[in-house]
C-alpha positions in Angstrom: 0.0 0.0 0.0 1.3 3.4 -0.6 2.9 5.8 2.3 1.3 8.4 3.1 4.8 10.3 2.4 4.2 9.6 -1.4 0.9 10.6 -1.3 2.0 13.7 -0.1 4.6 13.8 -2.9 1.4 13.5 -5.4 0.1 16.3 -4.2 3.0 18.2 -5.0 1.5 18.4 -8.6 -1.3 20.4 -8.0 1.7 23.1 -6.9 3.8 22.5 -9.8 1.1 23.0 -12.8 2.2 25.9 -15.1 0.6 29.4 -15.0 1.2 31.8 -17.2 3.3 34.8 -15.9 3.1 38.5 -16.3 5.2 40.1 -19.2 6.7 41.9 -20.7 9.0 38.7 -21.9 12.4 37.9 -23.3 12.6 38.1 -27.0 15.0 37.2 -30.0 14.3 36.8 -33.4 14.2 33.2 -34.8 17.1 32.9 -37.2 19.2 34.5 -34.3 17.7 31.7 -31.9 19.1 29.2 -34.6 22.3 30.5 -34.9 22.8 30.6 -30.9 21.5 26.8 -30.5 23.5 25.6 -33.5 26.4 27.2 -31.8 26.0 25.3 -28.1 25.4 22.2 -30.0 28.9 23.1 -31.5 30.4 24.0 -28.1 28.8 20.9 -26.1 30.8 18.7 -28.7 34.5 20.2 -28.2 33.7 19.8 -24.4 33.3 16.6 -22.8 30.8 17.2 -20.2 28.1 14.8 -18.4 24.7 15.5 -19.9 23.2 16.7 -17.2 25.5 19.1 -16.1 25.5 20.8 -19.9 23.2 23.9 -19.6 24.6 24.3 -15.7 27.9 24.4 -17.8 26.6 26.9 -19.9 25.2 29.1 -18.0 28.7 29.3 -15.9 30.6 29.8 -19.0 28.1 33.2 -19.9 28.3 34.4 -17.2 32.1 34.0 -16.9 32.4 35.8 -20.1 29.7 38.6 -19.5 31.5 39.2 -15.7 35.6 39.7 -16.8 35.6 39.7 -20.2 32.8 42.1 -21.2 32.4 43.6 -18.1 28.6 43.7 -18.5 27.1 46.1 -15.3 23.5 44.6 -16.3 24.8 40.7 -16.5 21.3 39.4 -15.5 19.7 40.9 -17.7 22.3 39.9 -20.6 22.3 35.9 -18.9 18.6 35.7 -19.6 19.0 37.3 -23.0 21.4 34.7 -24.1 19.9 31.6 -22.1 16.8 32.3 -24.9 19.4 33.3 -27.9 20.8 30.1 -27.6 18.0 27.7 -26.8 17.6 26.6 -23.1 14.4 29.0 -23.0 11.8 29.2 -24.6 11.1 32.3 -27.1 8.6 35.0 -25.6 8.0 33.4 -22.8 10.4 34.1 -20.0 9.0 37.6 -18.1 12.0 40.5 -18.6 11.3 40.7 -14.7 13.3 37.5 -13.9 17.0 39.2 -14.8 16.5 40.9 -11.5 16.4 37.5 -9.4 19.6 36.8 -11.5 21.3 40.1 -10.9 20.2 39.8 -7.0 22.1 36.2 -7.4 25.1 36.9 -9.4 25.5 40.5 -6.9 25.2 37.8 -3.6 28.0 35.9 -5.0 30.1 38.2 -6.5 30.2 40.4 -3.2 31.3 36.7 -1.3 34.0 36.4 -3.6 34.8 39.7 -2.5 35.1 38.6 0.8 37.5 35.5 0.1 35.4 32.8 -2.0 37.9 32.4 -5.3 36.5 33.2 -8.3 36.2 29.6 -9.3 33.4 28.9 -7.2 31.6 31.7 -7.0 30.7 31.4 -10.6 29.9 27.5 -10.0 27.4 28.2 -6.9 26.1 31.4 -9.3 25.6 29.1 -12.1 23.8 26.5 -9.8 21.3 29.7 -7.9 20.2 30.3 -11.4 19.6 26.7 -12.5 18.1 26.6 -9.8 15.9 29.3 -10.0 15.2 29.1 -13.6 14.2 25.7 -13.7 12.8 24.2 -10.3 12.1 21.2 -9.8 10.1 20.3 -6.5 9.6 16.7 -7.1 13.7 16.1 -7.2 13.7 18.6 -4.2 11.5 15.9 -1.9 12.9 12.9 -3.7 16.4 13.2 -2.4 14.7 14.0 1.2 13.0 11.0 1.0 16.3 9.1 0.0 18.2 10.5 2.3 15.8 10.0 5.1 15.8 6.3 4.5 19.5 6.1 4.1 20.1 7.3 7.2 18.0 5.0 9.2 19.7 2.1 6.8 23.3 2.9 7.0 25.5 1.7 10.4 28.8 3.2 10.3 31.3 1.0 12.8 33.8 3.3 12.4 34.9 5.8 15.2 36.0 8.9 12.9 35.5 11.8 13.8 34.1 12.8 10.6 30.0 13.8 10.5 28.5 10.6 9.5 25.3 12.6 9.0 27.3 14.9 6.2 28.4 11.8 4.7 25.3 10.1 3.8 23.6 13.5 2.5 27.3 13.7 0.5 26.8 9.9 -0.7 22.9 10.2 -1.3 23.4 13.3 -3.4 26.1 11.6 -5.5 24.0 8.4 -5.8 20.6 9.9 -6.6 21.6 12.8 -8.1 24.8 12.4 -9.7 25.9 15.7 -8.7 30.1 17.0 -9.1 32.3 17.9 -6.8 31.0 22.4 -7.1 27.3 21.0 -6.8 28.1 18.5 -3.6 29.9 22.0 -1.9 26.7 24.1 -2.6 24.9 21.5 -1.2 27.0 21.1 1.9 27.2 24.4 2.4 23.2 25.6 1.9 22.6 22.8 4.3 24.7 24.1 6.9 24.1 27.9 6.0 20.1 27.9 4.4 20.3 31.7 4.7 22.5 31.4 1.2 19.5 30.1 -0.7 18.2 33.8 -0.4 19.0 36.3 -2.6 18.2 39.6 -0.5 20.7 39.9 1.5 23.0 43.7 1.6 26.2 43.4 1.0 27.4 44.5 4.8 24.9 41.3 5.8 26.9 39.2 3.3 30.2 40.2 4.8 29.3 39.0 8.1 27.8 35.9 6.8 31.4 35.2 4.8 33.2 34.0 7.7 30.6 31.5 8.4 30.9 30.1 4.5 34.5 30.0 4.4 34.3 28.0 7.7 31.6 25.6 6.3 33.4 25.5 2.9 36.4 23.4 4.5 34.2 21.5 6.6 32.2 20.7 3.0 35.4 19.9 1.2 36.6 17.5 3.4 33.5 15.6 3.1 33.0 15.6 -0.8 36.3 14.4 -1.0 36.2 11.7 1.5 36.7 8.4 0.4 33.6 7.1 2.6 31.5 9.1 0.3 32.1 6.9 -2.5 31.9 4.3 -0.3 28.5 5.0 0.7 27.2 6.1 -2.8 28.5 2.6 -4.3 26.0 1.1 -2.2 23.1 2.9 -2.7 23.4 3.1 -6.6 20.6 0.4 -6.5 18.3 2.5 -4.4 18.7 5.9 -6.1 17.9 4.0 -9.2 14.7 2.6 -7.6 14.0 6.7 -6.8 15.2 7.8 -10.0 12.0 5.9 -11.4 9.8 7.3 -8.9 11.4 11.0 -10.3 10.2 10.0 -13.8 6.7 8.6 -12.5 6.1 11.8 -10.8 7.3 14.1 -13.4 5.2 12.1 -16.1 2.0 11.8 -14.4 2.2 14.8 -11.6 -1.2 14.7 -9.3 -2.3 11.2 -11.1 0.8 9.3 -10.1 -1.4 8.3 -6.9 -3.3 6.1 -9.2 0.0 4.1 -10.5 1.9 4.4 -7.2 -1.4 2.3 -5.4 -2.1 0.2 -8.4 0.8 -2.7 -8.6 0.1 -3.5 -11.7 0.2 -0.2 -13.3 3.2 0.7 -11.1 4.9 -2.9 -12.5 3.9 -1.8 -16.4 5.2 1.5 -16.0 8.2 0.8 -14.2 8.9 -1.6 -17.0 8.4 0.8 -19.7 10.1 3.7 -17.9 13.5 1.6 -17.8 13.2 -0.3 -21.6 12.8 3.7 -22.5 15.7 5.0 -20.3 17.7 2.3 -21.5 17.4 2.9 -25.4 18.1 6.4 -24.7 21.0 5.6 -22.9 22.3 3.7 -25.4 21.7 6.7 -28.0 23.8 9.0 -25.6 26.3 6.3 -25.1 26.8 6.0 -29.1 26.9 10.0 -29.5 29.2 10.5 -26.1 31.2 8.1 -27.7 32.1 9.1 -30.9 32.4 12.5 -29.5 35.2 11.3 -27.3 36.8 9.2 -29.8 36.5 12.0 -32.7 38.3 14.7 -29.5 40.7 12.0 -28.4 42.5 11.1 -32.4 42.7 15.3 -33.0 44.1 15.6 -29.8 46.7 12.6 -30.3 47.5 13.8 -33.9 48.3 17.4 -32.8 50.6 15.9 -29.9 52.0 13.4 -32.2 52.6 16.3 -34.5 53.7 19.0 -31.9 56.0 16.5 -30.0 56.6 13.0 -30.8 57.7 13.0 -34.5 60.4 16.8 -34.2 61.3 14.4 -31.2 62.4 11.3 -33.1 63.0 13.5 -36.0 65.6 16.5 -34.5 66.9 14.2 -31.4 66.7 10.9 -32.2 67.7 11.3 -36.1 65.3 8.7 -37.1 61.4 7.9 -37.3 59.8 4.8 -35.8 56.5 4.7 -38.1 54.6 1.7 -35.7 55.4 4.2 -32.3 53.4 7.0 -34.3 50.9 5.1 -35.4 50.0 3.5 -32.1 50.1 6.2 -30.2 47.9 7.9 -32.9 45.3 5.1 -33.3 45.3 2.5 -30.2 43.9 4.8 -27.9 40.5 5.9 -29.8 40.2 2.2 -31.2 40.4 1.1 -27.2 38.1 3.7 -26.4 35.5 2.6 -29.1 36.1 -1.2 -28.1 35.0 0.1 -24.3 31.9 1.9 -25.6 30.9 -0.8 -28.3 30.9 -3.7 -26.2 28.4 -3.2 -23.1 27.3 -6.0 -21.1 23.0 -6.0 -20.2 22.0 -8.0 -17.1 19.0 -9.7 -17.8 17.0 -9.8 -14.9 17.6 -6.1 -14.1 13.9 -5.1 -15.1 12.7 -7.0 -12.2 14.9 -6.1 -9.9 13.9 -2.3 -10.2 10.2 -3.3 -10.6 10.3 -5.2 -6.9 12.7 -2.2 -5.5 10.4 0.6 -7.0 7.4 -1.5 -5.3 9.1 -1.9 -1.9 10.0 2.2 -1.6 6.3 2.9 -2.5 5.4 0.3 0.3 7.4 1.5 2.8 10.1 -1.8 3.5 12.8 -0.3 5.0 16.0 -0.8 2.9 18.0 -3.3 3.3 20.6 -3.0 6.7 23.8 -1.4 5.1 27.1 -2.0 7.7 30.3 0.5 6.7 33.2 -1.0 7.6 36.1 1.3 9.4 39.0 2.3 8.0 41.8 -0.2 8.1 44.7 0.3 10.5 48.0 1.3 10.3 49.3 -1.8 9.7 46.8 -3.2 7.5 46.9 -0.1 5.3 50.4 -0.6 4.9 50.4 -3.8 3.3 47.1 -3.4 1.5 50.3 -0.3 -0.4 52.6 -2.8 -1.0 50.1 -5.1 -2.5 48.6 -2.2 -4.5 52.4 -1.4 -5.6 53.0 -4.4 -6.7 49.7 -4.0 -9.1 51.1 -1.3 -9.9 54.3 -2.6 -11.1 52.4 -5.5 -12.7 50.3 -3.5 -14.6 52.4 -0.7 -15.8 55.8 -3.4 -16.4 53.4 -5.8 -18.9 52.9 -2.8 -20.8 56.1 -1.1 -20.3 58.0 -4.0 -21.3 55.9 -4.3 -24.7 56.8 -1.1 -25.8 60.5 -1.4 -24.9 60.2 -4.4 -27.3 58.5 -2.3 -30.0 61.2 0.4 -29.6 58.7 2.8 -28.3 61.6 6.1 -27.2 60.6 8.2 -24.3 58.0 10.8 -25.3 56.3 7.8 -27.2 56.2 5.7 -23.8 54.6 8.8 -21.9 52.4 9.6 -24.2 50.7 6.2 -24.2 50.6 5.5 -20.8 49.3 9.0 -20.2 46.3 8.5 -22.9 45.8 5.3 -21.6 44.8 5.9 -18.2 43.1 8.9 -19.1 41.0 6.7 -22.0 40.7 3.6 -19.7 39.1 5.9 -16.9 36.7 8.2 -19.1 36.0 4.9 -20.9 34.5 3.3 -17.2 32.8 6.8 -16.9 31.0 6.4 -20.3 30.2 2.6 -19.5 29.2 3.5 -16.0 26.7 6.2 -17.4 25.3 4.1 -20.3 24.1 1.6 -17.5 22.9 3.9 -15.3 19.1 2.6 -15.2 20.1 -0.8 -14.8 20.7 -2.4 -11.2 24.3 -3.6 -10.3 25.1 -6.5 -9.1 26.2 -7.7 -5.8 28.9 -9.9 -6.5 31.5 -9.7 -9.6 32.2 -13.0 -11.2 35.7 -14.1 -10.9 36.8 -13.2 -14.2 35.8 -9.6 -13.6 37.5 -9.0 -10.1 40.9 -10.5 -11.8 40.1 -8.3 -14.6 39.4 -5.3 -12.0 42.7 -6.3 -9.8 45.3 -5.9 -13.3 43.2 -2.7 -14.4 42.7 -0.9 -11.2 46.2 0.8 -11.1 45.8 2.1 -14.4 42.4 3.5 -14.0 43.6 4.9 -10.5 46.0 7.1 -12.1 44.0 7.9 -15.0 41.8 9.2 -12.6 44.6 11.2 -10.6 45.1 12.8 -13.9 41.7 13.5 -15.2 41.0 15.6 -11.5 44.4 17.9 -12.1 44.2 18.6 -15.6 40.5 18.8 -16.0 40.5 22.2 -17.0 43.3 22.1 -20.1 41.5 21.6 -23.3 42.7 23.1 -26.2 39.2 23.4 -28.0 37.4 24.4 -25.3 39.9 27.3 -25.0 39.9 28.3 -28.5 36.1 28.0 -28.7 35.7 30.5 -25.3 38.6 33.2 -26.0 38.9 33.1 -30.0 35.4 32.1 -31.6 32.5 32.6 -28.8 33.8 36.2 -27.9 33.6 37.7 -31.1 30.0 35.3 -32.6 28.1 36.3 -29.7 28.7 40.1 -30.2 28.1 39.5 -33.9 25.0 37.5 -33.0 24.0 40.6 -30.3 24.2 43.2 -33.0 22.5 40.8 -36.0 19.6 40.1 -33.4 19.3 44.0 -32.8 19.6 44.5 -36.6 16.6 42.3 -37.5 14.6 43.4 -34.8 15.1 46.9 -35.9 14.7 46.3 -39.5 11.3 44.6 -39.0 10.2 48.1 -36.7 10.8 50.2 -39.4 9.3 47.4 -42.3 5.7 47.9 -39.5 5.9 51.4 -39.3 6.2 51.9 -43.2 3.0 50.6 -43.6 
């Protein structure tokens, strides 16, 4: 029988229906709404990004450009412009009134930064106010309460850290259900401990006393997304977020009249079923179009290396040219990364494993008894690093040891293992995301944990890389300094030309 929580989570979509609000609104003329979506669709392709954190991305990057490189004083008012320009608004429908929420936002957090917050994050938590505030979503809001509520009665830490083990299951339930980065997981953190942030009214001599507070809370908060018992945690919940994930879709598709499937088991089993087989096929679209975006950015990016470094290298110092070297270190690497996203296992009874966890949330069984280990000791976690450098060496010798043979030189040898960490790791990111809506399993087969043992040191350090060099990406840059810059002013002053010109084509009449 359905809790009276979810019935009170159906009700939500009597609140959420949309009403139409008061003009005047934002708007651009359509070829100019063309060019601007056909040029994000451009700019999402140089820049790999999960899909769900795309328009946040956006957003970020606008207002990054409107706040120190045009030096806009009205930047709310130019954010909204451009949010409908280049597609992730709707045309003539967004009320003009709105850029003054954003400029009340981008002011709070640009007077913080002020105060000590670097400029990094103060355009992330910006970016994630006005997501926030220009598209709500209540549902997700009481969702992840609910998740987190039954986590925490669910979870037994037998540790004796003196870490919050309360922050640490919001942290891990926020990853889980939400998939949410690193700058999300801090805004989280902090608005939790600090909920006067969530307002945007506050003076700026308000906001200077409140600083001290958020700096404070922002170590706190960083210590926790980065804790290693936060992945931990989210690991094992990933089958419980997916069972809420459906929930999220249920209540999005059906609103007020999801009380009728939630009470109905029958109904809830047919659209759990569909909602999944659905998810899954687009998944596997997304998969196939991350995919060959990566592979595409990953043989330019070899071939200008190759180009830039490894060839004058063999060329000018070595005085010769070892053709296979070039080649492999040109080719391997996107053909491994298309072998990782090609070949995608399915479990077969997943299906019903998210149709009897969906049915047991709605019912109310408390989740199944989850036990965190502690940390190991001083001793154990010494010789758990000497078995994980000997991996290590394992691993990395193999492979070193081929390309000695192959008479791989130097700059050839760093190059590959540097791509292939990096691939192997974004490759288990792209697989990982593809079977998102599918259940994982408790236990690996053998096979797979041998397979995981060999592999783990290299995806370790491709991940160690991929966290310090995130931001270097030489298309991104060259899209954001050398071609957005100068398109979006042209596009300003075309959208003002055609507007103008269709004035005066009125008035002549």
């Amino acid at each position: 029988m359905i809790t009276e929580e979810f019935k009170r989570l159906c009700e939500l979509g009597g609140a959420t229906e949309e009403t139409q609000e008061q003009g005047p609104y934002i708007s651009v003329e359509q070829l100019t709404g063309k060019f601007g979506a056909l040029y994000e669709k451009v700019r999402s392709f140089v820049d790999y990004k999960d899909y769900h954190l795309i328009r946040r991305g956006a957003i970020r990057r606008m207002l990054k450009r409107q706040l120190y490189i045009e030096r806009k004083p009205n930047s709310g008012a130019a954010l909204l412009r451009e949010l409908v320009s280049s597609g992730y608004l709707p045309n003539n429908k967004v009320p003009e009134a709105k850029a003054l929420v954003l400029q009340s936002i981008i002011r709070k957090w640009m007077a913080l930064e002020r105060e000590g917050l670097s400029i990094s994050l103060s355009l992330d938590f910006a970016s994630i106010d006005i997501e926030q505030f220009l598209f709500p979503d209540p549902y997700r809001d009481a969702l992840a309460s609910s998740f987190l509520n039954s986590a925490q009665k669910s979870i037994t830490y037998q540790g004796k850290e003196t870490m919050d083990h309360t922050m640490i299951t919001f942290a891990a339930c926020r990853r889980s259900f939400l998939s949410e980065d690193k700058p999300s997981l801090l805004h989280a953190l902090i608005t939790r401990e600090i909920p006067e942030l969530l307002s945007h009214s506050y003076t700026d001599p308000a906001l200077s006393m409140l600083a001290p507070r958020l700096l404070g809370s922002l170590r706190t908060a960083g210590a926790v997304a980065t804790n290693a018992l936060v992945w931990k945690v989210s690991s094992r919940l990933r089958n419980h977020a997916l069972f809420h994930s459906v929930l999220l879709e249920i209540l999005h598709s059906y609103g007020k009249g999801s009380e009728m499937i939630l009470g109905n088991e029958e109904k809830l089993k047919e659209t759990t079923e569909t909602i999944i087989e659905t998810k899954q096929r687009q998944q596997k679209k997304l998969l196939h179009i991350s995919g060959r975006r990566a592979v595409i950015y990953l043989l330019l990016t070899k071939i200008i290396l190759g180009v830039a470094f490894e060839w004058p290298y063999e060329r000018f110092i070595l005085g010769s040219e070892n053709f296979l070297a070039l080649g492999t270190n040109a080719f391997f690497h996107p053909l491994l990364l298309l072998a990782m996203i090609t070949f995608v296992g399915k479990e077969h009874r997943g299906p019903q494993r998210v149709v009897d966890g969906v049915s047991a949330v709605v019912n109310g069984k408390e989740m199944k008894h989850i036990f965190i280990k502690p940390p190991v000791s001083a001793t154990t976690f010494f010789f758990v690093m000497c078995f994980y450098a000997v991996l290590f060496a394992v691993s990395f010798g193999v492979i070193l040891s081929a390309l000695i043979a192959l008479h791989f030189n130097i700059v050839s040898i760093i190059l590959f293992f540097v791509f292939l960490t990096l691939v192997s790791y974004f490759g288990l990111r792209i697989r990982g995301s593809a079977r998102r809506w599918e259940p994982v399993r408790e236990k690996p087969g053998t096979l797979g944990m041998v397979w995981n043992l060999f592999t783990f040191p290299i995806v370790n350090t491709g991940r160690w890389f991929s966290v310090r060099f995130s931001s270097i990406n030489i298309f991104v840059f060259f899209m954001d300094f050398l071609v957005e810059v100068p398109f979006k002013a042209f596009l300003g002053i075309f959208d003002a030309s055609l507007s103008f010109i269709k004035e005066h084509r009125v008035d002549t009449y």
